[in-house]
Phi, psi and omega in degrees: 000318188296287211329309154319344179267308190261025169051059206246082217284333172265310177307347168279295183316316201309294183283350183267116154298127191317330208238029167328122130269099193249109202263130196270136154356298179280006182134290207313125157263153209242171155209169197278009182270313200279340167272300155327335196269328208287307199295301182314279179309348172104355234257313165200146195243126183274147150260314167225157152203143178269058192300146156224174179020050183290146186224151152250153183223083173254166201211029184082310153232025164193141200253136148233122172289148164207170166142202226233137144240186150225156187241110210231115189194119170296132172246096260320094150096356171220134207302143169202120189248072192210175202265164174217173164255145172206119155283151159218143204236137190239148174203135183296132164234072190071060195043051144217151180251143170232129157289121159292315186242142155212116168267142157214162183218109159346125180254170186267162215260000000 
């Protein structure tokens, strides 16, 4: 989440699994070229997220995350501020850990 904030473009490849599902609130789905090339053209701009109430779920060569963030992020050109739920599954690939999964569902406002 920090790396996405500050568009920290190598620590994104690094932590991004080539084979990323990555699912947006709204639906939309990312991969990890196509949630990267976005942040790169400006197309979105994450500006914070906030996590909260994060838990692990470890399993050995896999991690799953839950909780709660918020989310404050231009989306081409328009402001968006709102909260979410999310799992996320990090799983070791030869002592490196990558996100594989990301869900989130809008919470209502």
């Amino acid at each position: 989440m920090q790396a996405m904030c500050q568009k920290d473009i190598s620590t994104l490849h690094a932590l991004l699994s080539d084979d990323l599902v990555y699912t947006h609130s709204s639906a939309r789905l990312d991969t990890k070229k196509s949630l990267i090339g976005g942040m790169e053209s400006g197309t979105t701009v994450y500006t914070s997220i906030e996590p909260s109430d994060v838990k692990a779920q470890d399993f050995g060569h896999t991690v799953v995350l839950t909780g709660s963030a918020r989310f404050r992020v231009m989306s081409n050109g328009n402001p968006l501020n709102f909260g979410v739920r999310f799992t996320d599954v990090y799983v070791n690939k030869g002592d490196q850990w990558q996100m594989v999964t990301w869900q989130s569902t809008r919470l209502a406002e």
